[in-house]
N, C-alpha and C positions, 0 to 999 in steps of 0.2 A: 520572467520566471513563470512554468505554469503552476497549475493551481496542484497539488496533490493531496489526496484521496485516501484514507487507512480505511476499510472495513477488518473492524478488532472483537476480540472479546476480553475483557479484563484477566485474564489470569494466563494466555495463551504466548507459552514462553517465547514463540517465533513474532506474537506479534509487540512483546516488549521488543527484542532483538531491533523488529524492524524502524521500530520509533526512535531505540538510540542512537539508530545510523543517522537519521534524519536530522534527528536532537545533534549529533556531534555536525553534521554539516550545515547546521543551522536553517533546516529548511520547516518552514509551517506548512501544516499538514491540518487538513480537516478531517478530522478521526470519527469514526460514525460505531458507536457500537452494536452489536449485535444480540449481546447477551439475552437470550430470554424475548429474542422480537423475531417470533417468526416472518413480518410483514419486511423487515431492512433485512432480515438474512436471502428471503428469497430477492428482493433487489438487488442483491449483491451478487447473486447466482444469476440473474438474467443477464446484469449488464458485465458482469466477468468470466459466465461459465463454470465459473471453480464453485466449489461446494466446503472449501476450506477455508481458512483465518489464518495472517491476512490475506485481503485481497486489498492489493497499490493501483493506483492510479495516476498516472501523470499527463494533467488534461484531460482529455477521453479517453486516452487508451489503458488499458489493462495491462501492466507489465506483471502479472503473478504475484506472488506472496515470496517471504523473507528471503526462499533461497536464490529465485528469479533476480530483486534488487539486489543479493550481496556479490550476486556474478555480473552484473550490467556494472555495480561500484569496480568489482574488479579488473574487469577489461575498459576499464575506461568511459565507458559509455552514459552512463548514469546521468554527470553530469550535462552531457550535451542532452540527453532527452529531457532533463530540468531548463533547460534555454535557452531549448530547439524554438523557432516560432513559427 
C-alpha cells in the first residue's frame, strides 16, 4: 500500500470529506496541516501546484483534492493507485 499524504486546514469542508473516504476505506493518511503556516502551504503549492485544500497524495504523485479522489473512488481507480507498486 502507498503511503498517502492530506494537505488540510481544520475547518475546510472538502477536506473533512476527503479524510472520511479514507477513514471509511480504512486507509492511514499523514495529514499535514496548513492552517496559519505559510512555509507547508507553499510546500504544498510547489510539490502539487494547486493553491487549494486538500491537496492528496498517493506516493509522490498528486492526485488533486476531494473532488479529483471522489472520481478516481468512482471509476474504479482509486484503489489500484493505493496498490499500484
Amino acid at each position: 500500500m502507498k503511503d498517502v499524504t492530506i494537505y488540510t486546514t481544520t475547518w475546510c469542508p472538502f477536506c473533512i470529506r476527503a479524510k472520511m473516504l479514507l477513514d471509511k476505506k480504512q486507509i492511514e493518511y499523514n495529514e499535514i496541516k496548513v492552517d496559519g503556516d505559510l512555509q507547508k502551504r507553499q510546500e504544498m503549492a510547489k510539490l502539487s501546484g494547486g493553491h487549494t485544500v486538500p491537496q492528496i497524495f498517493i506516493g509522490e504523485t498528486p492526485i488533486g483534492g476531494c473532488d479529483d479522489m471522489f472520481a478516481l473512488e468512482r471509476q474504479g481507480k482509486l484503489d489500484e493507485l493505493l496498490h499500484a507498486h
